[in-house]
C-alpha positions in Angstrom: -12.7 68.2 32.7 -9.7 68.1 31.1 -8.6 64.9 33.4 -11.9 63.0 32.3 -11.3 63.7 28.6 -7.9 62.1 28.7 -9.1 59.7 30.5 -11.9 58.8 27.8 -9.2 58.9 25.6 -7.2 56.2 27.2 -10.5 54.2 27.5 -11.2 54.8 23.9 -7.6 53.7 22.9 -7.7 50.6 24.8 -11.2 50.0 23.9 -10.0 50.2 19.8 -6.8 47.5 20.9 -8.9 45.4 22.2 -11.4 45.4 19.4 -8.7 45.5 17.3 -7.5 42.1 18.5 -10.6 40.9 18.4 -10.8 41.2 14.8 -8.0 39.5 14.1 -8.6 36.5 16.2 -12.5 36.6 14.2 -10.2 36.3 11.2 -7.4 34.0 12.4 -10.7 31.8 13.5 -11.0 30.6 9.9 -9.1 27.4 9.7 -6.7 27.4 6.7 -6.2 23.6 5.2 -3.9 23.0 2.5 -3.9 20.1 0.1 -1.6 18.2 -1.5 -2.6 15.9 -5.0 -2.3 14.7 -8.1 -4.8 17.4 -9.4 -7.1 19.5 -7.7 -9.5 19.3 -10.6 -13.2 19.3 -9.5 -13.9 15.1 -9.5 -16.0 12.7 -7.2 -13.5 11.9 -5.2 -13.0 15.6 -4.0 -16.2 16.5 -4.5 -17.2 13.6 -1.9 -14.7 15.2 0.9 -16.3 18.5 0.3 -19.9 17.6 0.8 -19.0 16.1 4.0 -17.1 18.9 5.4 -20.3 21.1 4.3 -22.1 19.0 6.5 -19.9 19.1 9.3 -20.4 23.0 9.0 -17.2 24.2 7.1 -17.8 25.8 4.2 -15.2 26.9 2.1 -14.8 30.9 1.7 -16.7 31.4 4.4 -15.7 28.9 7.4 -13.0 27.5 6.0 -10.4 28.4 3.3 -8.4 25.4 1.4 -5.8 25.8 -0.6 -4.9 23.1 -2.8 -1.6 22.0 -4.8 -1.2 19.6 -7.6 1.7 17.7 -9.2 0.0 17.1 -12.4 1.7 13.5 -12.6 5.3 14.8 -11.5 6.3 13.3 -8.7 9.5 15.1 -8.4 7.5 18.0 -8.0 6.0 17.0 -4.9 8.7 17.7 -2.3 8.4 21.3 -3.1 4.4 21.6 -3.5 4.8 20.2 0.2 7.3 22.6 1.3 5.5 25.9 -0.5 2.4 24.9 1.9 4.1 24.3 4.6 5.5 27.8 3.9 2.0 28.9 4.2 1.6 27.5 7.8 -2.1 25.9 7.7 -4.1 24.6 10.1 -3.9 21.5 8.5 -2.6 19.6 5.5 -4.3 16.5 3.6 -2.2 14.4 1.3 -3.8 12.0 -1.5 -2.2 9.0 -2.1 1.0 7.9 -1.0 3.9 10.0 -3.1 2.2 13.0 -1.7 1.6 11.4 1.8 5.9 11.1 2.0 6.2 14.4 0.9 4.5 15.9 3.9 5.5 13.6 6.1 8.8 15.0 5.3 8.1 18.4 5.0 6.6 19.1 8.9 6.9 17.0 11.9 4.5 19.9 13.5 1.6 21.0 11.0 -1.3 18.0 11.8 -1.6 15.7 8.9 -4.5 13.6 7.3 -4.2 11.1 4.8 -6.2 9.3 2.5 -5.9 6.9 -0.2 -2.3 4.9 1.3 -2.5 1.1 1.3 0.1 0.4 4.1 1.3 4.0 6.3 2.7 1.5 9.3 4.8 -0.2 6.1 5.8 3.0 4.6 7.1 3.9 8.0 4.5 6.9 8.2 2.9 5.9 11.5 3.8 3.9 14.2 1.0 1.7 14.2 -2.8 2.2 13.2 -3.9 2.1 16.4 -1.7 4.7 18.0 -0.3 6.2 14.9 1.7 9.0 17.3 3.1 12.0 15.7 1.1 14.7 13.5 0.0 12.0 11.1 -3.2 9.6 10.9 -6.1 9.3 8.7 -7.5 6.4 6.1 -5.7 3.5 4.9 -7.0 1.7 1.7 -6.6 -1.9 1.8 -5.2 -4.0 4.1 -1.9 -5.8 3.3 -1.2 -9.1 2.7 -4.6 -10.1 1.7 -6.0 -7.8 -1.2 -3.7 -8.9 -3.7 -5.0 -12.3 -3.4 -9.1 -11.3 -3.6 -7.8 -9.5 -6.7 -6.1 -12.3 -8.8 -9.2 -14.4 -7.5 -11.6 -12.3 -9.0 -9.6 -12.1 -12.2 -8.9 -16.0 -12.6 -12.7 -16.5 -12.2 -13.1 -14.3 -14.6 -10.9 -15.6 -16.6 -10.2 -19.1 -16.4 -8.3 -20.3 -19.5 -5.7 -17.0 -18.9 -2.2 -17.8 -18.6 -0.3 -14.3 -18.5 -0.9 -11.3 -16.3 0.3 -8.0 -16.3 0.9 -6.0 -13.9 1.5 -2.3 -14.3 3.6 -0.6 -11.3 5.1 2.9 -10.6 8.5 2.7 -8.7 7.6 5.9 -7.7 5.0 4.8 -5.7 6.4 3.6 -2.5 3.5 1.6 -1.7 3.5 -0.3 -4.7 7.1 -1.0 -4.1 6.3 -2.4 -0.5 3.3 -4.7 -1.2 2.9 -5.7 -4.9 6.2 -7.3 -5.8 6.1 -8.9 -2.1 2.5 -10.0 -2.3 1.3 -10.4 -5.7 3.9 -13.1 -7.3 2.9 -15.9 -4.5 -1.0 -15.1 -5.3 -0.4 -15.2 -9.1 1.3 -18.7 -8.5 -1.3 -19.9 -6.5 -3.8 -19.3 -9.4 -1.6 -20.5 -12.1 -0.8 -16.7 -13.3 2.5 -16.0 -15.3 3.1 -12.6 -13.9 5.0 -10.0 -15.5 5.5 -6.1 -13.8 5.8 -3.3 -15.9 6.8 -0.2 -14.8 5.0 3.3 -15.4 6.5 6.3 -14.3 5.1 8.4 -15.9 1.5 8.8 -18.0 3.2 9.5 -21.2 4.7 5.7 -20.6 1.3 4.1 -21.0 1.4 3.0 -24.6 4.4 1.9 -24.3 3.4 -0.1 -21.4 0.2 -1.8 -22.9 2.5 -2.2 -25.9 4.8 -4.6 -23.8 2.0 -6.0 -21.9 0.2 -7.1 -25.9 4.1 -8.1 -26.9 4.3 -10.3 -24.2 1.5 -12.2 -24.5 -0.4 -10.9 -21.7 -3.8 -12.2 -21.8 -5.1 -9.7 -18.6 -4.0 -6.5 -17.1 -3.9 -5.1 -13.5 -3.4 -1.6 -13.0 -2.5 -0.9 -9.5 -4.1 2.1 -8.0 -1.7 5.0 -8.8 -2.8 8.8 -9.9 -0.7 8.3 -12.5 -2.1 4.4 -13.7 -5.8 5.7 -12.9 -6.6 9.5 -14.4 -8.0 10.5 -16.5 -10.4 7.5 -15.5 -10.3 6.6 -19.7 -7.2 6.7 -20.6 -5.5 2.9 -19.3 -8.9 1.4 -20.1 -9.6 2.5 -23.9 -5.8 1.4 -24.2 -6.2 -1.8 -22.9 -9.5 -2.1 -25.1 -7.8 -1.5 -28.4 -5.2 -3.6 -27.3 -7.5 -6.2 -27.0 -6.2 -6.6 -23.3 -9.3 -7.2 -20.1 -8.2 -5.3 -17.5 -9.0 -5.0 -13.4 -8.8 -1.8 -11.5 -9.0 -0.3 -7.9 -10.9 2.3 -8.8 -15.1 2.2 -9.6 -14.7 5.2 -12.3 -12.3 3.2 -14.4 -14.7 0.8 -15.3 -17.3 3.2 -15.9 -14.9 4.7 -18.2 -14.8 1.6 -20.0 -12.4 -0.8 -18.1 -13.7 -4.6 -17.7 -14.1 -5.0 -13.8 -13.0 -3.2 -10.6 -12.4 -4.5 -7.2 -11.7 -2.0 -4.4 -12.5 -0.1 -1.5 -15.5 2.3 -1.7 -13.6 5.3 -2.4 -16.0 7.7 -2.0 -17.0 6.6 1.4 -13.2 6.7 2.0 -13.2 10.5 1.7 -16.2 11.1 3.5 -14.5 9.6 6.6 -11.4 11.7 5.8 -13.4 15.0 6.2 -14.8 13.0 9.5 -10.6 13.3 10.4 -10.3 16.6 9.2 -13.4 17.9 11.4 -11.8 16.8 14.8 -8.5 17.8 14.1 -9.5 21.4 13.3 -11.6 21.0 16.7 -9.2 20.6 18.8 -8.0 16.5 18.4 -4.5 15.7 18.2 -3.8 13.4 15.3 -1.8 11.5 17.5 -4.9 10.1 19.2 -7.1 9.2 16.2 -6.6 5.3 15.0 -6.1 5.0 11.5 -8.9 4.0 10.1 -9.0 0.3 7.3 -11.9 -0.1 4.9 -15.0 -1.8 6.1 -16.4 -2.1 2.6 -14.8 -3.4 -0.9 -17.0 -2.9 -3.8 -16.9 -5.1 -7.4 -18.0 -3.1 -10.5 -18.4 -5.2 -14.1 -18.7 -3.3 -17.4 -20.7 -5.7 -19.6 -20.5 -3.9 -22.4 -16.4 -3.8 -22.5 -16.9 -7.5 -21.5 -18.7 -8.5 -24.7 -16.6 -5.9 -27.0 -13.7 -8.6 -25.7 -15.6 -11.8 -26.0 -15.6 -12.7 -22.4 -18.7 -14.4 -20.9 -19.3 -13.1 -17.5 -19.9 -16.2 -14.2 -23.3 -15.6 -13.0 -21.5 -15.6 -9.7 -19.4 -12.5 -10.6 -22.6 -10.6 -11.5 -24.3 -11.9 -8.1 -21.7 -10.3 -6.3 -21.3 -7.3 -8.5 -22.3 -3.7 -6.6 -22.3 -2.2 -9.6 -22.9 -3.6 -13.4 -22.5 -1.2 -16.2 -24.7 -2.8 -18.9 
């Protein structure tokens, strides 16, 4: 008898570790994704990723827990927002834009990586190519280099096409806008008989200033580049430029519907759909290493009439036959 009970109670000890473990592999089951951004404010953009991660069955809080930090326009801050979640050792990380997308680059060679919202990650030296981006990295690239720059100062010439002097509003900050813009955009603007001046942002209490310059020089259009910084709130750069007296193009659909003139971009919000598509396999087992990275397959053109006639600018019918979107 008194063999039997201690043998039960062996049993019932080994019985309670493995339960025990069991428990904590239930718990450890719950992928833990952290996030990296400008803010993590609730916004279409991440509101988009989130719906489509619901979908794909991971619900935050209860199949899923995210844990998201924001730079709040401070750049600087970024390395060490990327280092705390490291710290933290998720599952996963997902940077927004490309300031952020360096900083965990940096930060982790091991913890898989998904990016969204960088124009050029082969040019920024993030990936080894798109098709076989190797490494812990891979994801969504915005626009494709080289050409988008062009389609841009098209639209706007079109648009306007008595304007001499253009704008352009950069953040040296932005890596990407360093690579491309001062490469691509001056041989465009010459093309289409554009006087191109860059102004540099680095931060969003420069803005005035900026659209200050841009009226001071004589700038006749603005483009603001697609930058967290350049682009939210979605109102501020366009009711700027409007008392300024300054038409303005964006990347981004929201801006216009804030009140900028005209957008041309890459549907954002399809963009982060797709990057919860990315997030999905990696947490199921894919190696980021073996998932292309992904270009847009669809650029969208959005025309605020109502800014349009505040400015005195007659819209082309064929502007508004191409338009996706017309604010009226």
């Amino acid at each position: 008898m008194k063999r039997f009970t201690a043998t039960m109670s062996v049993l019932l000890v080994v019985l309670l570790a493995f339960a025990s473990a069991a428990t904590a592999q239930a718990v450890r089951r719950v992928p833990h994704v952290g996030m990296l951004a400008n803010s993590c404010a609730p916004g279409p953009i991440g509101n988009a990723l989130s719906d489509e991660l619901r979908k794909l069955g991971w619900i935050e809080g209860t199949t899923i827990v995210i844990e998201c930090k924001e730079a709040g326009g401070g750049y600087d801050r970024l390395p060490a927002l990327a280092a705390d979640l490291v710290r933290s050792k998720p599952d996963l990380i997902v940077a927004f834009a490309p300031p952020a997308a360096r900083a965990v680059k940096d930060a982790t060679a091991e913890i898989p990586i998904v990016i969204l919202y960088v124009a050029d990650p082969v040019g920024m030296g993030l990936v080894q190519s798109l098709a076989r981006p190797g490494g812990n990295l891979t994801g969504v690239a915005t626009m494709v280099p080289g050409e988008f720059n062009g389609k841009v100062l098209g639209i706007l010439r079109e648009l306007l096409p008595q304007a001499k002097r253009l704008a352009a509003f950069i953040n040296p900050a932005n890596e990407i806008h360093q690579l491309l813009f001062p490469r691509d955009a001056p041989p465009s603007a010459a093309t289409l008989g554009f006087e191109l001046d860059f102004i540099e942002v680095r931060e969003a209490g420069e803005i005035p200033a900026a659209i200050a310059t841009a009226k001071a020089h004589g700038a006749e259009a603005l483009y603001v580049v697609g930058d967290p910084i350049l682009n939210n709130p979605p109102n501020r750069v366009p009711d700027l430029a409007s008392q300024a007296g300054i038409p303005s193009i964006y990347l981004f659909q929201y801006n216009v519907q804030a009140g900028g003139l005209i957008s041309y971009g890459p549907d954002m919000l399809a963009l982060a759909r797709l990057g919860a598509h990315y997030v999905n396999r990696i947490l199921r087992g894919a190696k980021p290493a073996d998932l292309p990275i992904e270009q847009p397959s669809k650029y969208l053109m959005t025309i605020n009439l109502k800014t349009a006639k505040s400015l005195g600018i007659e819209v082309p019918p064929s502007i508004l036959a191409r338009a996706d979107e017309v604010i009226e």
